[in-house]
DSSP file (Angstrom, degrees, kcal/mol; ACC not computed):
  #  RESIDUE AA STRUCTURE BP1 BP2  ACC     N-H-->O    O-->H-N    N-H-->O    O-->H-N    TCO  KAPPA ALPHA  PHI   PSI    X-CA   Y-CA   Z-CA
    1    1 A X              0   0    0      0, 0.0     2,-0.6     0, 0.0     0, 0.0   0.000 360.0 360.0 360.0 125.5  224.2   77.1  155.3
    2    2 A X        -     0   0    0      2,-0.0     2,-0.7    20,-0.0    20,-0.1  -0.830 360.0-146.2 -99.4 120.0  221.6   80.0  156.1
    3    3 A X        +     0   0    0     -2,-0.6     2,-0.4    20,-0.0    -1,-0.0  -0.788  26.6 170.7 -93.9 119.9  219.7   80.9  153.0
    4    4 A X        -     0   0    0     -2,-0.7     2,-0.3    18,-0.2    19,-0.0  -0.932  23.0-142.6-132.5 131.0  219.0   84.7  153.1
    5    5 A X        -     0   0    0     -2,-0.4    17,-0.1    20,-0.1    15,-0.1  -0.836  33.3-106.1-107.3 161.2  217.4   86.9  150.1
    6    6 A X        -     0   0    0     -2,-0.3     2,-0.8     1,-0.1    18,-0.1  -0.308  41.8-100.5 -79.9 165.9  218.7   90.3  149.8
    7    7 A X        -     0   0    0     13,-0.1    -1,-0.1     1,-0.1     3,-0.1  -0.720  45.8-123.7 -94.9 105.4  215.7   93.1  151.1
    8    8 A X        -     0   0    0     -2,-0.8     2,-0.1     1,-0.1    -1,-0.1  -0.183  46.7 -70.9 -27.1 120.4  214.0   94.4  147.4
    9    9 A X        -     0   0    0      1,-0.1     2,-0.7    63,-0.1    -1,-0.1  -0.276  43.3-135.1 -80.5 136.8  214.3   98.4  147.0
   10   10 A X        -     0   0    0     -2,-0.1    -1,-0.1     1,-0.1    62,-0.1  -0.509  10.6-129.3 -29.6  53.7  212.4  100.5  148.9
   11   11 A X        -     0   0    0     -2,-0.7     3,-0.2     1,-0.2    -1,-0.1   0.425  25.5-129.3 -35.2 151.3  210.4  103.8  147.3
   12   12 A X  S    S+     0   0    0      1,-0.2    -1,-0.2     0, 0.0    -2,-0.1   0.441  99.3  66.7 -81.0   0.6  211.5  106.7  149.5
   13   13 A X  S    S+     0   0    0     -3,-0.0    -1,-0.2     0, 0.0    -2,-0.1   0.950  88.9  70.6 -93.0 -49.5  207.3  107.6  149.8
   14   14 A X        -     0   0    0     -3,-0.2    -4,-0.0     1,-0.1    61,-0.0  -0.242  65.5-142.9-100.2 141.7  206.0  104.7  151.6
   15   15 A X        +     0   0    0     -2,-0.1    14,-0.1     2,-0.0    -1,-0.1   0.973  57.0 135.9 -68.2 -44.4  206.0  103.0  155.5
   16   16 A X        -     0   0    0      1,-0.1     2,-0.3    12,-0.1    14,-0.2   0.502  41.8-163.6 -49.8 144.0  206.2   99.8  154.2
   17   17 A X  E     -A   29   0A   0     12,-1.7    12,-1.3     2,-0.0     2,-0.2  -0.841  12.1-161.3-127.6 139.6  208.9   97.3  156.1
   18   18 A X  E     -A   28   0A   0     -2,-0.3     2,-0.5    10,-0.2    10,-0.2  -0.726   6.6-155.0-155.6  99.5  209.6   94.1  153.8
   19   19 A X        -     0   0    0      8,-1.4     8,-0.1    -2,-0.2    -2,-0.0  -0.680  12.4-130.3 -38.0  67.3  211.1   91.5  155.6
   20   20 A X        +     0   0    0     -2,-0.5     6,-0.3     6,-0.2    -1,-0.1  -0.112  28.2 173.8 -33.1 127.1  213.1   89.0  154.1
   21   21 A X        -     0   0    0      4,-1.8     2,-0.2     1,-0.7     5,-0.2   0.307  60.5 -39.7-126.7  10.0  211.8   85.7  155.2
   22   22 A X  B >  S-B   25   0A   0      3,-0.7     3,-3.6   -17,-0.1    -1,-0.7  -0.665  98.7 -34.3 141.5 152.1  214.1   83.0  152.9
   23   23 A X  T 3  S+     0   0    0      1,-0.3    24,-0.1    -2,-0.2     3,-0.1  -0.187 137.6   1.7 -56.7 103.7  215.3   83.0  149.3
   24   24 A X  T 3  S+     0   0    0     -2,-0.5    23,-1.4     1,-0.4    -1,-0.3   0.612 112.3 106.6  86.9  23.1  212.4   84.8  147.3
   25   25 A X  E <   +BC  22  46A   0     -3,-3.6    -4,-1.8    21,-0.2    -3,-0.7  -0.884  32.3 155.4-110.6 156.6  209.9   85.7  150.5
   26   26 A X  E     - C   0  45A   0     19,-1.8    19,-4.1    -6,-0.3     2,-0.5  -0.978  27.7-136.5-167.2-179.0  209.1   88.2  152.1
   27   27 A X  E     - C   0  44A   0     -2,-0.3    -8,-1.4    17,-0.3     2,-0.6  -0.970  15.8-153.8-153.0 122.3  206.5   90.0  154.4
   28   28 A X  E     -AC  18  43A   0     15,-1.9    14,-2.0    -2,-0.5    15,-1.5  -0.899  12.5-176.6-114.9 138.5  205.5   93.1  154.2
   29   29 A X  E     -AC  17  41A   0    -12,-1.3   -12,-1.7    -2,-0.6     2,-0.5  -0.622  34.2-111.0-123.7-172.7  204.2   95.0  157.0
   30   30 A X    >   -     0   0    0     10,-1.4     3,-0.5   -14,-0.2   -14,-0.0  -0.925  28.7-159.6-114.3 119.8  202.7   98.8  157.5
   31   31 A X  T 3  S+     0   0    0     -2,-0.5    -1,-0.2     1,-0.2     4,-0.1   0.321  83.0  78.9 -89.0   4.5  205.6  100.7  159.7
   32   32 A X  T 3  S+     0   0    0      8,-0.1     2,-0.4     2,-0.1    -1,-0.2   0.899  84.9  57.2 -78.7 -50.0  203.1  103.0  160.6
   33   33 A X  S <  S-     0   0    0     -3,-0.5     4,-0.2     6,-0.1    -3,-0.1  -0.781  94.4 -90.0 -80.3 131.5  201.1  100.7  163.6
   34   34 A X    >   -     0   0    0     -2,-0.4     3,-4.0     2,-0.1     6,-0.2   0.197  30.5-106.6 -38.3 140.2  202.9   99.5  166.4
   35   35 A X  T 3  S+     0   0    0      1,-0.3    -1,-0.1    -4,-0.1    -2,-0.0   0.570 117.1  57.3 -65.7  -7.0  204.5   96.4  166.7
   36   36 A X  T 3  S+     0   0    0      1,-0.1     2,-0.8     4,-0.0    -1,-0.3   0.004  84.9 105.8 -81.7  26.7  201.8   95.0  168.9
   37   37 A X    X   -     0   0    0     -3,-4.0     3,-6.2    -4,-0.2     4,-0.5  -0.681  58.0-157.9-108.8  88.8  199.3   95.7  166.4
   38   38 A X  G >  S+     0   0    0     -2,-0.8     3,-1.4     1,-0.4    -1,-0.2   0.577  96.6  62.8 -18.2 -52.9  197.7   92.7  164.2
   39   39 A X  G 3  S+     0   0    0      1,-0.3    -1,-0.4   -10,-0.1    -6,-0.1   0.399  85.9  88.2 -85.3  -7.0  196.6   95.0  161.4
   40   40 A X  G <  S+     0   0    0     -3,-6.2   -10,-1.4    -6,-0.2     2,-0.7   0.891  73.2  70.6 -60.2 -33.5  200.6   95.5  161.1
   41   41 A X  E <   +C   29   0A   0     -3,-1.4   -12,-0.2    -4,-0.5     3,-0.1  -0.579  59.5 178.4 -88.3 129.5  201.1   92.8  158.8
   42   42 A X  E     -     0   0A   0    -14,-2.0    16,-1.5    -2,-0.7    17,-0.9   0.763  53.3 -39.0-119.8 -19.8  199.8   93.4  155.4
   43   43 A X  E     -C   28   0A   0    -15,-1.5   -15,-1.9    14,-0.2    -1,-0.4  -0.944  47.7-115.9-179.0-179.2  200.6   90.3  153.2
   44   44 A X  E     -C   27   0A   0     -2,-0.2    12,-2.0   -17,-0.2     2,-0.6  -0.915  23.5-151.7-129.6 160.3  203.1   87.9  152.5
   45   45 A X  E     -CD  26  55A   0    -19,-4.1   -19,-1.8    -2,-0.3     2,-0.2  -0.939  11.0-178.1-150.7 137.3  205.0   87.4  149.2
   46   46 A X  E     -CD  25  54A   0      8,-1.1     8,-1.4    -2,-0.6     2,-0.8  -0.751  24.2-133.4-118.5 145.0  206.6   84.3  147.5
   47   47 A X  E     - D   0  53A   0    -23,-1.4     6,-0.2    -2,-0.2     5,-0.1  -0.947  22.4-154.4 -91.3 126.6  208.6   84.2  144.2
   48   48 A X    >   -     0   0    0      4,-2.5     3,-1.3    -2,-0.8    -1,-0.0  -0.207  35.1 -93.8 -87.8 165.6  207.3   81.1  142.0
   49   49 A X  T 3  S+     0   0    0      1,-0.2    -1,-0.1     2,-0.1    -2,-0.0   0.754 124.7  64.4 -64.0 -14.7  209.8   79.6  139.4
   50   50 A X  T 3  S-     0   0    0      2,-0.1    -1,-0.2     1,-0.0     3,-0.1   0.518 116.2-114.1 -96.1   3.9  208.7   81.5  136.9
   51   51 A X  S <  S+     0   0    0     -3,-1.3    -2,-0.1     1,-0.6    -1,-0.0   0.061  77.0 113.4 119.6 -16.6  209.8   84.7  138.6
   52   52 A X        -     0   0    0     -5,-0.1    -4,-2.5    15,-0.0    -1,-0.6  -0.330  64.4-119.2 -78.8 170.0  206.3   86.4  139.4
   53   53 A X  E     -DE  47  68A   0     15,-4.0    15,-1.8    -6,-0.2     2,-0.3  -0.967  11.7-149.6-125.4 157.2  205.3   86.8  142.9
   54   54 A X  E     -DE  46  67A   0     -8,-1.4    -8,-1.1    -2,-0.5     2,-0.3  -0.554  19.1-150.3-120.8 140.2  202.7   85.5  144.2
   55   55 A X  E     -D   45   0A   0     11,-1.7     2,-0.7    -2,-0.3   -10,-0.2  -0.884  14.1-151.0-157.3 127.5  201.0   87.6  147.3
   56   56 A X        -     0   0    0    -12,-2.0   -11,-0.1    -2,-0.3    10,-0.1  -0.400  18.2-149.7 -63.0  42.5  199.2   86.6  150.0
   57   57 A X        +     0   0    0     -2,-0.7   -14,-0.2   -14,-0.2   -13,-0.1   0.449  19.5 176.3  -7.1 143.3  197.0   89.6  150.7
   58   58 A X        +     0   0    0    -16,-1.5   -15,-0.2     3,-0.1   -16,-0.1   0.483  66.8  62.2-115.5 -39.9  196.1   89.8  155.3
   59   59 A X  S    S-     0   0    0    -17,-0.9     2,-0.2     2,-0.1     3,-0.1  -0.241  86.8-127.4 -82.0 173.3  194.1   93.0  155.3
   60   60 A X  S    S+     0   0    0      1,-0.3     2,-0.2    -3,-0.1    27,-0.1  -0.819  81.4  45.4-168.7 116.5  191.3   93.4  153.6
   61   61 A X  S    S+     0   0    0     -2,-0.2    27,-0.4     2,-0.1     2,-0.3   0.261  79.1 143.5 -83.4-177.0  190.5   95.6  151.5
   62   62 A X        -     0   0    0     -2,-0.2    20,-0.0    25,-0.1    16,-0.0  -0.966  56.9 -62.4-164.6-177.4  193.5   95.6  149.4
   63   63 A X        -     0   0    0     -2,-0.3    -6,-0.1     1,-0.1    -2,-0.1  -0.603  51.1-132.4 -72.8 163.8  194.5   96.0  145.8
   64   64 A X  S    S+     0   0    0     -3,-0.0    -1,-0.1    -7,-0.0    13,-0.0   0.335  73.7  91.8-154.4 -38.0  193.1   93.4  144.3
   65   65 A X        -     0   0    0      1,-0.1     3,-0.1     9,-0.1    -3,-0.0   0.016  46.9-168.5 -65.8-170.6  195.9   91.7  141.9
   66   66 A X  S    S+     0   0    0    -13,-0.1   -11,-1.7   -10,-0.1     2,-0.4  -0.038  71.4  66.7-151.7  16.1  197.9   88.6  143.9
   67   67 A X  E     +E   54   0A   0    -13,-0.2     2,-0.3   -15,-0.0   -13,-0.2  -0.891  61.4 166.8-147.2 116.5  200.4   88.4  141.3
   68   68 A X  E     -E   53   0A   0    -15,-1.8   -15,-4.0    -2,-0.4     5,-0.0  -0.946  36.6-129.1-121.9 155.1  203.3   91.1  140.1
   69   69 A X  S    S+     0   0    0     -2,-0.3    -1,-0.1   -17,-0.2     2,-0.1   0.960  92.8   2.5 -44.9 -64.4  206.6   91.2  137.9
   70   70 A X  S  > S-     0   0    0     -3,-0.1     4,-0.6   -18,-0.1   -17,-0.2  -0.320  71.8-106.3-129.0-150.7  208.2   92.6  140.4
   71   71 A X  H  > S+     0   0    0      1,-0.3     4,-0.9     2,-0.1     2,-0.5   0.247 114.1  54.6-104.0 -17.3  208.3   93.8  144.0
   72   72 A X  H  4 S+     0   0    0      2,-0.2    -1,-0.3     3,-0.1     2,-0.1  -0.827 112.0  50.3-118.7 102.0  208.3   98.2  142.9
   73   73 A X  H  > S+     0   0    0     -2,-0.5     4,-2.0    -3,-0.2     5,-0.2  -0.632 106.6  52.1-107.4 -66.6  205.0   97.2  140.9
   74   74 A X  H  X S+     0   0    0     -4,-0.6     4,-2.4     1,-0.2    -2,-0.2   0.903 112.3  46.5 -51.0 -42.5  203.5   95.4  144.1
   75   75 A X  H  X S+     0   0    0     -4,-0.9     4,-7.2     2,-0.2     5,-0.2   0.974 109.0  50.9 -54.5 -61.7  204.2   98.5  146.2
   76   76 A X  H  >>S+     0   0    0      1,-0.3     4,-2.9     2,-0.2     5,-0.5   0.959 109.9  53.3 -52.2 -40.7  202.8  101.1  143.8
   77   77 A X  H  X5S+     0   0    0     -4,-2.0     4,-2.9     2,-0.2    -1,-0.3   0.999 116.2  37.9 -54.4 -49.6  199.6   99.0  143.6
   78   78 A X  H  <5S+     0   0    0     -4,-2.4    -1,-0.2     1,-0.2    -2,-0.2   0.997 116.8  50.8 -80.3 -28.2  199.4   99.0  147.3
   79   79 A X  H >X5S+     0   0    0     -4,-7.2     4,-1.9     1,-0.2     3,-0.8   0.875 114.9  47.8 -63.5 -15.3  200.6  102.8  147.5
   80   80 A X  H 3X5S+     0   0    0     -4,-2.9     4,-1.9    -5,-0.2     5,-0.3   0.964 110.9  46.6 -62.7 -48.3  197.9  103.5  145.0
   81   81 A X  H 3<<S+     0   0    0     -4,-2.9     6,-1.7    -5,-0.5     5,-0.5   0.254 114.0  49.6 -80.5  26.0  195.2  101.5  146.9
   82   82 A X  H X4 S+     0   0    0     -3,-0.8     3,-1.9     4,-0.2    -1,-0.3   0.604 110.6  51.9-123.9 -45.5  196.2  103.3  150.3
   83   83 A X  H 3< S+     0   0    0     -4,-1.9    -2,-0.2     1,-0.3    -3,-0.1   0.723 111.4  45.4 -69.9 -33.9  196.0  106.9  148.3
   84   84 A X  T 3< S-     0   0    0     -4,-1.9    -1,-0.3    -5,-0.2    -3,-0.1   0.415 118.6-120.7 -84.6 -12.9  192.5  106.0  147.1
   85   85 A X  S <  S+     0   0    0     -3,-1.9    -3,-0.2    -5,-0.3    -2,-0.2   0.763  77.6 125.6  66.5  31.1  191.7  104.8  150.8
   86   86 A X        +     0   0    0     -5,-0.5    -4,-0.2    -6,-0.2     2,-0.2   0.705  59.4  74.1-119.4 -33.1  190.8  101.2  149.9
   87   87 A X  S    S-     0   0    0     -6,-1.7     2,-0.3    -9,-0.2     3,-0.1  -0.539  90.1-126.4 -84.6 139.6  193.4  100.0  152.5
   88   88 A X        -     0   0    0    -27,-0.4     3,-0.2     1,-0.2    -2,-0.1  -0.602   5.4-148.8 -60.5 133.6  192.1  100.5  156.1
   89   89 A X  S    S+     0   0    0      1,-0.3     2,-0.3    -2,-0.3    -1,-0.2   0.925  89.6   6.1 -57.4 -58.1  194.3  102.4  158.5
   90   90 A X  S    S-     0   0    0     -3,-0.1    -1,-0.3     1,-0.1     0, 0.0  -0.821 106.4 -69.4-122.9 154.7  192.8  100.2  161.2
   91   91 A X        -     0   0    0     -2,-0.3     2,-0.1    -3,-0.2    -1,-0.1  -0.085  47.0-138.4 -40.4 131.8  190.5   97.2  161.2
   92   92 A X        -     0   0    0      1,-0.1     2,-0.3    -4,-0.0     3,-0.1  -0.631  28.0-107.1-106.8 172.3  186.6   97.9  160.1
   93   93 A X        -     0   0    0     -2,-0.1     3,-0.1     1,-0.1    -1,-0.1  -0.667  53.4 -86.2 -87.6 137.2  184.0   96.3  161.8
   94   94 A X        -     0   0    0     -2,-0.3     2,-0.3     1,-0.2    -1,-0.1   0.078  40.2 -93.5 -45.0 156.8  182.4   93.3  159.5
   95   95 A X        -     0   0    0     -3,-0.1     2,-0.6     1,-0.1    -1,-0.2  -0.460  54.8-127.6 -75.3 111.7  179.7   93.4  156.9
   96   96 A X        -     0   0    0     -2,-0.3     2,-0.5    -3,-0.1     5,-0.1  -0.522  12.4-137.3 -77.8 137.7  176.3   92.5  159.4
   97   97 A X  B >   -F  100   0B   0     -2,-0.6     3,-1.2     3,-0.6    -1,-0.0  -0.907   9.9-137.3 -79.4 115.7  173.9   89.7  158.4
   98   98 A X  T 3  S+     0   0    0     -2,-0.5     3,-0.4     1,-0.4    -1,-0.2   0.833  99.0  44.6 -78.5 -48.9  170.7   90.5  158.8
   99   99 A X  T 3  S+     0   0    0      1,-0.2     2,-0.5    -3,-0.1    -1,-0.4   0.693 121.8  32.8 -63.9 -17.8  169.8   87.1  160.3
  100  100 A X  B <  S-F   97   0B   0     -3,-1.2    -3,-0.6     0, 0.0    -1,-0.2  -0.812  84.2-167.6-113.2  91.9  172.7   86.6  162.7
  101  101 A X        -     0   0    0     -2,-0.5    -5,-0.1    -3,-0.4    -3,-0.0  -0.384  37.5 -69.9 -69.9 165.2  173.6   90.0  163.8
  102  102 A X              0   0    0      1,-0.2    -6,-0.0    -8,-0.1     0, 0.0   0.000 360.0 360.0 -47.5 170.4  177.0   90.8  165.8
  103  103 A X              0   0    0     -3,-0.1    -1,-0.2     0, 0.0    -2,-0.1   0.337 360.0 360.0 -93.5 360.0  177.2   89.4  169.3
């Protein structure tokens, strides 16, 4: 028996690809970078028993919550926090410390 969850619906605004990954996961990734691209995957998201999802944030920044009602709540949160710029297109270079600077 293959356990498969049906794919949440999309808003018609956004790249986002959300990946069924087993009953009540999923992964959502940015359909805008190329499929060799790390910074494609943007978080991962589990249903608890009580029905919220739980989300694993990869990028950073990102919106802030880790928990939504639903799956078209988590999206407007992220399309908001991509509209605001808070999401990276591409990967920033790290915050330096003064005493160990980058190599």
């Amino acid at each position: 028996m293959t356990m498969t969850a049906p794919e949440p619906p999309r808003p018609e605004t956004t790249n986002w690809e959300i990946i069924p990954l087993g009953h009540g996961a999923w992964r959502i990734s940015d359909g805008s970078r190329k499929q060799t691209d790390a910074g494609r995957l943007v978080a991962y998201v589990d249903r608890n028993d009580t029905g919220t999802l739980e989300v694993l944030w990869l990028r950073s920044p990102c919106p802030t919550r880790s928990r939504y009602r639903d799956i078209d709540e988590l999206l407007a949160d992220l399309d908001a926090a991509v509209a605001q710029g808070t999401t990276p297109a591409r990967s920033t270079r790290p915050n330096e410390i003064p005493h160990f600077p980058p190599a």
